[in-house]
N, C-alpha and C positions, 0 to 999 in steps of 0.2 A: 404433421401438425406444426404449425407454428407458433416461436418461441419468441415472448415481449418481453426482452430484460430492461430494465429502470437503473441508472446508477447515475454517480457525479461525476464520474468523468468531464472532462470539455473537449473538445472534438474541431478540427479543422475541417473546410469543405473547398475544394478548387472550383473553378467553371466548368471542369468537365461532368464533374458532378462527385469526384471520388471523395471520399471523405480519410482524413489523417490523424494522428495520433502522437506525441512522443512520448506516451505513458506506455504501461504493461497490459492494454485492453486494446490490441492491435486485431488483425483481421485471425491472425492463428489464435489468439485468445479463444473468439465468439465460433471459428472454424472446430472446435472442439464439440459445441455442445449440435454438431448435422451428424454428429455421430447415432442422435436418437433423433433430431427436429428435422422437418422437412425445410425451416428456413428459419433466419432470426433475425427479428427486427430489435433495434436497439434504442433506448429513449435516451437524449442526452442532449446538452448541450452543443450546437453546433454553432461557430462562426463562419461568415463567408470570407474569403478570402483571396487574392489574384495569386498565389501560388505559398509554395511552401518548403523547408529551407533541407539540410541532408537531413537534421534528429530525428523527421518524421518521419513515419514506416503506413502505409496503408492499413484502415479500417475496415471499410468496405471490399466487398468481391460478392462472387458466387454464393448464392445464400443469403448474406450477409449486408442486409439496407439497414438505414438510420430514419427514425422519425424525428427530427430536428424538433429541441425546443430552444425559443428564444435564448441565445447567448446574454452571460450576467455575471457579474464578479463582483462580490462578498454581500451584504447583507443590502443595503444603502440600493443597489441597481436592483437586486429581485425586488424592492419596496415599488422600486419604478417599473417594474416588468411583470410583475406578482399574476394580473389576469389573464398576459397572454401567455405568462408559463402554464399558469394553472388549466387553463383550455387546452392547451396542447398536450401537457400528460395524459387530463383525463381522457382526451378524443383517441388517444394511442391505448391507455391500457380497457376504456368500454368500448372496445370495435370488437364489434359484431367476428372479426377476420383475427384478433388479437391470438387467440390460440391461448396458450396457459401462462402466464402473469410470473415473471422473476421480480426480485425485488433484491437488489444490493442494497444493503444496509450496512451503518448508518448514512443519511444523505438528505438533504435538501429536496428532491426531485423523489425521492423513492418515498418522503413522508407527503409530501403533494402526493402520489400515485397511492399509496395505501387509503388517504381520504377517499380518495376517486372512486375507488374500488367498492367501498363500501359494506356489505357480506359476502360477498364474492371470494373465493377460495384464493388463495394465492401460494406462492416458491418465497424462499430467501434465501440471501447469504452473507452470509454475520461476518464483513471483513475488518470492524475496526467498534473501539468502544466510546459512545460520547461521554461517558463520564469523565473519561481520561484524556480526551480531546479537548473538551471546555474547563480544564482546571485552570486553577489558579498560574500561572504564568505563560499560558500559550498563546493567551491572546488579550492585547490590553484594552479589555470591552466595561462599563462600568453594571451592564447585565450581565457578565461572564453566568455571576451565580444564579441568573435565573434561567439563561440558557442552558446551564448543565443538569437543572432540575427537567425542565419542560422534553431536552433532546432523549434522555436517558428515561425518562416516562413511555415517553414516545415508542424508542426501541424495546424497552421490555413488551408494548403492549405488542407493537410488529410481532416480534415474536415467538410471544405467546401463542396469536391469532393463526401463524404460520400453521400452514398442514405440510411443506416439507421445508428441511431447514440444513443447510450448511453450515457449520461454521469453520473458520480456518483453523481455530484451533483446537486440539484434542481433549481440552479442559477446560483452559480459561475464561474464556466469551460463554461458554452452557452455563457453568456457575452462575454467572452474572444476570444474563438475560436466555431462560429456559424456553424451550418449548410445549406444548403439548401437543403435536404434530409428530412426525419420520425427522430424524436426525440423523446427522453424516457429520466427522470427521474430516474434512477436504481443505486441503492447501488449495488455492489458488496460483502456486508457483507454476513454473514452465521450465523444465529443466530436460532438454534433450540430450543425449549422450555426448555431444560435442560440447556442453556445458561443462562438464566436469575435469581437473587438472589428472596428469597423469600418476603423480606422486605428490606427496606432502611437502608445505615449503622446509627450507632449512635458513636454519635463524643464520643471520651475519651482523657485526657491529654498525655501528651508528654511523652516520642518519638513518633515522628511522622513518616512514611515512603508513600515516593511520587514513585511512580511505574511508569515506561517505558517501553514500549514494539513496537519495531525498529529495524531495519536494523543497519551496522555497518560499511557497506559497503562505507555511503560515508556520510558526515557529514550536512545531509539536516533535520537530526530530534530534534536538538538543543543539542545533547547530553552534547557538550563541555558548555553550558549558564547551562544545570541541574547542572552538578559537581561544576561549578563556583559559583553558586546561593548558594550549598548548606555550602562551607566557608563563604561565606554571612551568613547564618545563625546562622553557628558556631561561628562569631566575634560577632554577636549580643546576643548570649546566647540563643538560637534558637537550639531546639535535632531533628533536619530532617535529616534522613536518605534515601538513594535515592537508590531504584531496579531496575535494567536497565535487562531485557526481551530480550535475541535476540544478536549475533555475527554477526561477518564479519571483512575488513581488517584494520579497524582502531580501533579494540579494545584495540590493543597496547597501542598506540596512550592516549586513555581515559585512564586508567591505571596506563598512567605516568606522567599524566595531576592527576587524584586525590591523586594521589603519592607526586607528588611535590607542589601539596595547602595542603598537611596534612590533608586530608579527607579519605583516605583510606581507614579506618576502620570504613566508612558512607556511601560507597557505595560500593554495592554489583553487580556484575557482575555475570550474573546465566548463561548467555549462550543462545543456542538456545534451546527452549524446544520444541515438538511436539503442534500440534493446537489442538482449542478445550478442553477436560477438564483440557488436564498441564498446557497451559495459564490460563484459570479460576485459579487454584491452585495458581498462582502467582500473580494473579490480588486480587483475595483474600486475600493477605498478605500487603496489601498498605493498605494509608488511603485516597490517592488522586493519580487522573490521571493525569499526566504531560506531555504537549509536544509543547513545547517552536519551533516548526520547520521552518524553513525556505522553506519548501513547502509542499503542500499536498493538495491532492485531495478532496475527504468524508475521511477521514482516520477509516478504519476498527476496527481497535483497541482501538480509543477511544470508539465508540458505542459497543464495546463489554467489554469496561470497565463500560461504561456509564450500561450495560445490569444486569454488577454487583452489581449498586447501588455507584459506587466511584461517588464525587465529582469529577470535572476537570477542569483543565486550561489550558488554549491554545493560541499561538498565535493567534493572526488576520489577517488571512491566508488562504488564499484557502476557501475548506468548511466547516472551523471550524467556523467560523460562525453560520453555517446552525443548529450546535448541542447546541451551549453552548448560554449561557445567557450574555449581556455585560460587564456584573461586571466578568465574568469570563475570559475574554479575554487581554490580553496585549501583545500591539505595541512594536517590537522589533527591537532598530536601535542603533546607533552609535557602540562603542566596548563591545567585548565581558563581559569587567566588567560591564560594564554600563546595559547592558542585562541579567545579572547576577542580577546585583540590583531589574530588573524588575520584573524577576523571583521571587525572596527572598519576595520584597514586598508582591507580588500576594498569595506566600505560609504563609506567616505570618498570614499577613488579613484574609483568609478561615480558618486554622486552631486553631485561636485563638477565633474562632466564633460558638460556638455550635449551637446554633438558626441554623446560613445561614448555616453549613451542614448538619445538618439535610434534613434543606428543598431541599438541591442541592442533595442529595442522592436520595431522593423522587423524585422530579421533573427530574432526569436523565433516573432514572428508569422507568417513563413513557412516554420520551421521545424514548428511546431505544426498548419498543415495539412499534414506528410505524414503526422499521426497522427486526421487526418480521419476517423467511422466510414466515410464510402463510400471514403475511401485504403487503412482496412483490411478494407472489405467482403470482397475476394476470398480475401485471406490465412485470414480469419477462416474463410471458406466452406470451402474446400479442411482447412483444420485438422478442423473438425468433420465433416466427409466420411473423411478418414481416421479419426479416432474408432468413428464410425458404422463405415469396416469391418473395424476389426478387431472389434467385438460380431458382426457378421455372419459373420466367420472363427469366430470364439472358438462361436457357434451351430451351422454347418454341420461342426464337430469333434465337437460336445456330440452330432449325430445321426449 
């Protein structure tokens, strides 16, 4: 049986026809779910392109084709592209050959594909929350608040409607937006045994450097509070240094922002790297995980910093919770100095404390194997076995 997953990803495509990635939704990603599916086609944005540079890792292989929908970046170009998007999900998830319907959510492309669908049974997987997406400072839209009503309508009703349902996290995203369908607890991480450090780090004096690894594309992973925090520290006489992991279209933007606090030469912009051992390589190079964001799901990259043995701090947000310990969390509100302060605080306090990283190193690092692939083998198995039968329900209906 074949598998139609829908997500936002965006996707590169060469002349030969393969198709690329520098996100976490590479070809071992969708190679997981021929564990149950005899093939999976994947809906997504594709661009063409005359080649493609080292960050990117193959999407495509065995198994594993794309049904291209027209490429389109932020709201202004799908206005322009709107009927040939919308044709093309629908022609991908009502084919006759579709097989049983995934839907990553939330997305652009997967609430196109839920219209499409219509009564038709469908899968999901709950990886991120719109309400906490479209808040108030992630993006300076003068609809911010109607889009965070209409997106957050939207995914409660997705899934509601779900007959199975993932969510990455073990609490937070159910609360929110429940199902009346099969539910599953499932990370989405990818963590193979070569993933994980062999011992816990040990603290050493300053300089210190705090590591991000993020999108750039839209300003929901606090990047602007990191930079701000770390002239906080620099007025305080404080040597934090800050790695920022990962591009997109506001990296200008960040740039000109540590440019004009006079931290420039404190933060380091490396770009996108490829996943897997380049990330380790760069995760490697910090002393702490960072990520101040204004939303987020199970976020992947902490527990694969977490897998490194870094110490981390995070908002109190989504399912960061679910990873880190209370003293490692702060509530981030009023303006962005102010959130800055919180920041700077939270980095001082860890870093100035050899005892608690020690132990925050240690206790991260056996927290990040219960998100082991073989810890989530079975969960994983049983999810896509449910999938699989509802398409087999959804067939022995059709006859």
């Amino acid at each position: 049986m074949r598998l139609t997953a829908v997500l936002e990803q965006r996707y590169d495509r060469t002349p030969d026809g393969r198709v690329w990635t520098p996100g976490p939704h590479g070809y071992a990603f969708w190679a997981r779910y021929l564990m149950v599916f005899s093939d999976v086609r994947v809906v997504a944005r594709v661009r063409e392109v005359p080649s493609v540079g080292g960050s990117m890792k193959p999407a495509s292989g065995d198994g594993v084709a794309f049904a291209a929908v027209p490429h389109f970046l932020g709201p202004r170009q799908y206005l322009q592209r709107s009927v040939q998007v919308r044709r093309a999900i629908g022609k991908a998830v009502r084919d006759p050959q579709a097989g049983v319907v995934l839907l990553r959510v939330p997305g652009t492309l997967s609430s196109v594909a839920f219209a499409a669908l219509g009564k038709r049974r469908f899968a999901a997987e709950v990886v991120g929350d719109p309400y906490d997406q479209h808040a108030p400072g992630v993006r300076d839209h003068p609809l911010q608040a109607l889009f965070r009503r209409i997106y957050t309508r939207q995914m409660t009703e997705q899934c509601r409607r779900s007959s199975v349902t993932a969510y990455v996290t073990a609490e937070a995203l159910q609360r929110r937006y429940p199902t009346s369908g099969q539910a599953f607890a499932l990370s989405d991480v990818d963590l193979p045994p070569e993933a994980y450090s062999a011992r816990p780090r040990i603290w050493h004096p300053e300089p210190h450097e705090a590591v991000m690894v993020c999108t750039l594309e839209l300003n929901i992973k606090g990047v602007d509070v990191a930079i701000a925090a770390v002239r906080v520290l620099r007025d305080r006489g404080v040597d934090v240094r800050l790695r920022i992991v990962g591009d997109g279209l506001l990296r200008p933007e960040f740039e000109r922002q540590a440019a004009d606090l006079g931290v420039a030469d404190q933060v380091l912009f490396v770009g996108a790297v490829a996943g897997g051992e380049a990330v380790r390589a760069q995760l490697d190079q910090g002393d702490v995980f960072l990520m101040p964001s204004r939303q987020e799901g199970l976020p992947r990259a902490m527990v694969e910093a977490m897998a490194r043995g870094l110490p981390a701090l995070g908002a109190e947000i989504g399912g960061i919770p679910e990873l880190l310990g209370p003293h490692e969390l702060f509530a981030l509100s009023g303006t962005t100095a102010l959130q800055a302060e919180t920041v700077a605080d939270a980095l001082q306090r860890l870093l100035a404390d050899p005892a608690r990283y020690g132990a925050l190193s240690a206790r991260n690092l056996e927290v990040a194997h219960g998100y082991a692939n073989a810890a989530l083998k079975d969960t994983r198995l049983r999810f896509y076995q449910a999938v699989r039968a509802l398409g087999a329900a959804q067939d022995s209906t059709a006859s």
